[in-house]
N, C-alpha and C positions, 0 to 999 in steps of 0.2 A: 424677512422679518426676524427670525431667528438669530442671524447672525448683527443684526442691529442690537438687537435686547442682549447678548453675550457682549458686548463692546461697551453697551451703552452704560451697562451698570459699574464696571473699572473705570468709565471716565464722571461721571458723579460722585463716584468714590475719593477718588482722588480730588475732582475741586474742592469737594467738601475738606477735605483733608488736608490741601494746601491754605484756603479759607480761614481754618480754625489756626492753622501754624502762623498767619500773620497776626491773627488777633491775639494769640499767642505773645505773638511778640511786642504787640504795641501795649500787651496792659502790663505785662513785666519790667516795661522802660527801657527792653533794648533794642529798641526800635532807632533806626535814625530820624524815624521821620518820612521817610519816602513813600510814594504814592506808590501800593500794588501794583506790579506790571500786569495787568490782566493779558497782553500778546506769550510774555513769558509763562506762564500757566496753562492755556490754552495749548502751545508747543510741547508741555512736558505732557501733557495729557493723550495728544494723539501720539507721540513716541511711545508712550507703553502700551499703546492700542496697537500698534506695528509691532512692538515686542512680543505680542501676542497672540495674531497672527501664525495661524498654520503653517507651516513646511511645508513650498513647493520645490518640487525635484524635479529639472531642467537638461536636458540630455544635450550630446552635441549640437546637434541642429534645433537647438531650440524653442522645441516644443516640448510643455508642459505635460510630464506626465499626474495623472489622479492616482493617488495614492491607494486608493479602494471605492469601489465602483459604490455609486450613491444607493446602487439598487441591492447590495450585497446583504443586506438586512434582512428584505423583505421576501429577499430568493432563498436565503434559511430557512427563516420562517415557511414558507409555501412547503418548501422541499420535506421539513421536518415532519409538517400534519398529512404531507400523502406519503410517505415512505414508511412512516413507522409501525402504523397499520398494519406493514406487513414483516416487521419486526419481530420476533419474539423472544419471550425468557425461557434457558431451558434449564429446568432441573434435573438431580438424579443422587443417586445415592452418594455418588464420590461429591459432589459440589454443581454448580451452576457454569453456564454459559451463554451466548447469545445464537440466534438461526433467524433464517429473516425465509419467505415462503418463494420455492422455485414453478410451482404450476397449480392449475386448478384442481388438480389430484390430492391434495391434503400433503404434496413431501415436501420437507424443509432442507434446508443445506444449513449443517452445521461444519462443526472440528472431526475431525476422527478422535484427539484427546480427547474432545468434550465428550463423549461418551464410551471413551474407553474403561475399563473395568467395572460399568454397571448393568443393569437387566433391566430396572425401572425407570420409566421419565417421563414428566409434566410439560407440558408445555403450556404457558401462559404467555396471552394475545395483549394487546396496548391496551383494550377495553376492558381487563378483566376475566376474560371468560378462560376456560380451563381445562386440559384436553391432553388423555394418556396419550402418549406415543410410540412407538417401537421404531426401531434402526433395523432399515431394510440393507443396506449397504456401506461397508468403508475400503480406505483406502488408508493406510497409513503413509506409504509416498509421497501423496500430498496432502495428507492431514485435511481429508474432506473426509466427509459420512455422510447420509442423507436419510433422515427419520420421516415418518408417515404420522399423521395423524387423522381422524374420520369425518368430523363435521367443523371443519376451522369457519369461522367467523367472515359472514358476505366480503368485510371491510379488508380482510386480508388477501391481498389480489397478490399475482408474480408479480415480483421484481423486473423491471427490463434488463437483460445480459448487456450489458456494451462491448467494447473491441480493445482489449487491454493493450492492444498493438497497436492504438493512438493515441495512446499515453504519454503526454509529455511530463520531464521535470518541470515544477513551478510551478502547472497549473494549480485550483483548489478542489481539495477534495472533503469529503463530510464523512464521519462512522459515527454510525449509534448503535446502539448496545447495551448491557447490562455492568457496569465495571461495580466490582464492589457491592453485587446485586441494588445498585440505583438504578430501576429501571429504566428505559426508554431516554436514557442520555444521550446528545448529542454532542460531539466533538468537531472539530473546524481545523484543515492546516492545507498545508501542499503534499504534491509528490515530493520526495528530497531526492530519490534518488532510485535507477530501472539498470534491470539486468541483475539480482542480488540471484543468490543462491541460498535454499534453506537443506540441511543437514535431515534426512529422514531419521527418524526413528528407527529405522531396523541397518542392522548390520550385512553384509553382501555375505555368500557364501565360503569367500577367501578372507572377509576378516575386513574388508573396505565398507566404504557408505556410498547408499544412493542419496543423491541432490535432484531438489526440484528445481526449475529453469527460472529465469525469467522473474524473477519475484518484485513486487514493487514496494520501494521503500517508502515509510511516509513520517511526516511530524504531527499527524493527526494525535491525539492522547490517544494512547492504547493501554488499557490495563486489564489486569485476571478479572475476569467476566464477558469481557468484550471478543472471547474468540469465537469463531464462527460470525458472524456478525459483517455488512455490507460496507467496505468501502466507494464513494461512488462520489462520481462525478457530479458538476452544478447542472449538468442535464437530467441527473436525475436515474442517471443507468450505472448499475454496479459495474464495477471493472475491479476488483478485487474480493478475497474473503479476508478478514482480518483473523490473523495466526497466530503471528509470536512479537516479543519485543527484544531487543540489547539491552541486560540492564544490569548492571550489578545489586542491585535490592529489590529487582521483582518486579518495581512499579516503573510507570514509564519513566523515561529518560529523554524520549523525544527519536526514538528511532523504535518503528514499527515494521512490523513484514506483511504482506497482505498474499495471499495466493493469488494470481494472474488467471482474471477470468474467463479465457481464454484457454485454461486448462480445466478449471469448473464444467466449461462446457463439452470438453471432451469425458473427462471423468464423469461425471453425475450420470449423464444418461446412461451409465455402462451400469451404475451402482443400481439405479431403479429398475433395469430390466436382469442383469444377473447379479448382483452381491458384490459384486468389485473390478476392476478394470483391470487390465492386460498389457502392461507395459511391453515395446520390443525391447529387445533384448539382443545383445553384441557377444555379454560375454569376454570384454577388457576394462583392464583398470588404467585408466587415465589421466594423463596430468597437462598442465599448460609446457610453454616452454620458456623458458627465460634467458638471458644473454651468454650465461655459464652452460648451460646444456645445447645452443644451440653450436655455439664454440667447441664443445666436444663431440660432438656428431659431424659437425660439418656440415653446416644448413645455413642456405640461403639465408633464412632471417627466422623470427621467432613464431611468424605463422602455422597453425594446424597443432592436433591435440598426439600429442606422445603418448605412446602405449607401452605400460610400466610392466604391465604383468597378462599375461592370456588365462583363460581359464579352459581346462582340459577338457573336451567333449564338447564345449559350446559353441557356435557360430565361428566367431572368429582365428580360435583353433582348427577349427572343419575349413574355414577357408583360407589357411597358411600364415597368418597374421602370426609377428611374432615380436618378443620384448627388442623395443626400441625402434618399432615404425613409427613412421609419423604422416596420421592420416588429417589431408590437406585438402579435401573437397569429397563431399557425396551426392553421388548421380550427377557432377559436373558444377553444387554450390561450394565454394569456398568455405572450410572449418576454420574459423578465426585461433581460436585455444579448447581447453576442453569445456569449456559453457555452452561454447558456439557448437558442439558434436551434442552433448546432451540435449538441450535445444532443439536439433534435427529433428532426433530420433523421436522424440517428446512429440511432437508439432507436425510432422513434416511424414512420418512412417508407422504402418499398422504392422504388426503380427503376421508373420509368413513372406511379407515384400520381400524381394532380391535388390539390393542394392550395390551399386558401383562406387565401391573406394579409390580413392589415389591418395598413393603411397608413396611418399620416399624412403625407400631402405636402402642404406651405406652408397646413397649418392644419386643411385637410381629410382626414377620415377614407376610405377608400376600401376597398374589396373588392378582392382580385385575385387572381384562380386564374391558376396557375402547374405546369406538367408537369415533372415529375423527372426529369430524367436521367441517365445515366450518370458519374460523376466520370473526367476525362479524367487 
């Protein structure tokens, strides 16, 4: 019925309007004389009903793709009024951010920025209501922290964790949040793009940075307010925290970072039972390999992560690892470049494991078990 009444009123428009051009023309006298084609009128009228007419997009074989799912609307909607509940605004002496609620305990998962350099902070729920907090735990590595609060609001339940490691490009995703303290905003996009790297905040002992893995890019709008804050699926299950953006003026630009949750749920539990997490630790500084280096080493091809510099006393000095190997699978998987080694270690290794390298050094393949330790 809808699309009758959208059609219907262009094609009354228009008779009326060719109508009045003929009368038009007959009281003016430059009329010939001739008798209105009414088949002719009737022809122009449905051609601009076709003209008007949606875009459908048609693949090889034929079949009509739907441009957006008719229920896309109403699965916002749904998703918006039970999610946000357990949203919130967080305040603090330095500025505001977003945290959305990880259990029935009262703790939140925010930024580790969002609360970095302050002591005090608010946290206000979608309904209003308002409630000190304190920060039990952070992480600057992955820019998580996890604040407590005492009697949060029935309505604010957990969030469901999902599996960032079924994260396709292109699917859609949702983030709400605080941007520009508007509270309980929602934004709308896709994945754009899996596998980013984000740059930590602290500096390595030699002068290098540590990178968190695995990061998921989005075109969701992201702006200052919105960190800490849920990226998530049309299921309804978070699979990222939203972090940082690319931008040259601050505000979005359409490229977003979101922390892979996936590492949320490694780190957070470490935060709420001791104050911060325990990364392993190698103890070399890493690079990819590219067509020029692989050429002057002498390597099969650009696979596995080149070790640029060791660090004295650590793991991989302890276990003879030295500038210019190149480590090409651990415990028996395949190291793609250095994302693919961070990655392991991140995902794949605790604290103290002994683990088995393979090594090509000046031609030769080698074995070399290597112990984890603590990231200093």
């Amino acid at each position: 019925m809808d699309t009758v009444k959208r059609y219907l009123i262009p094609l009354l428009a228009l008779l009326a309007l060719l109508s009045l051009a003929c009368s038009n023309l007959t009281s003016t006298g430059t009329s010939s004389g001739a008798a209105v084609d009414e088949d002719a009128i009737v022809a122009a009228a449905v051609a601009t009903m076709q003209a008007q007419q949606p875009t459908v997009f048609t693949p090889a074989d034929g079949q009509p793709i739907a441009l957006i799912d008719s229920d896309l609307q109403e699965t916002l909607i749904t998703l918006y009024n039970s999610i946000n509940p357990s949203v919130v605004h967080v305040f603090s002496t330095q500025g505001t951010g977003t945290g959305f609620v990880f259990d029935d305990n009262g703790h939140i998962i925010t930024n580790n920025h969002v609360v970095t350099g302050s002591t005090q902070f608010e946290i206000v729920f979608s309904d209003g209501s308002r409630s000190d907090a304190e920060v039990i735990g952070t992480d600057v590595d992955s820019d998580l922290a996890v604040m407590r609060v005492a009697n949060p609001p029935a309505s604010a339940r957990p969030l469901i964790m999902g599996d960032s490691g079924g994260v396709q490009v292109g699917q859609f995703v949702i983030a709400i949040g605080n941007p520009f303290q508007q509270e309980s905003s929602l934004s709308f996009g896709i994945v754009s793009g899996l596998g980013r790297s984000l740059r930590s905040a602290r500096d390595t002992q030699t002068g290098g940075f540590y990178s968190l893995p695995q990061v998921i890019q989005t075109d969701a709008p992201i702006n200052p307010g919105n960190s800490g804050g849920p990226l998530l699926g049309l299921d309804g299950q978070v699979i990222g925290v939203n972090s940082a953006i690319s931008s040259e003026t601050g505000f979005n630009s359409g490229v977003g970072y979101a922390i892979p949750i996936n590492i949320v749920k490694k780190v957070v539990p470490a935060l709420i039972e001791d104050g911060e997490y325990v990364y392993p630790y190698m103890g070399v500084g890493i690079d990819s390999i590219n067509l020029f280096i692989q050429e002057q080493l002498g390597l099969p091809d650009t696979r596995g992560a080149l070790v640029v510099s060791v660090t004295e006393e650590q793991p991989a000095a302890l276990a003879g690892l030295v500038r210019d190997d190149v480590i090409t699978a651990i415990n028996g998987d395949a190291i793609v470049d250095s994302d693919g080694l961070i990655s392991y270690l991140v995902f794949e290794t605790e604290v103290g494991e002994t683990v088995d390298l393979t090594v090509i050094r000046a031609g030769e393949t080698l074995t070399i078990p290597l112990t984890l330790a603590a990231r200093p």
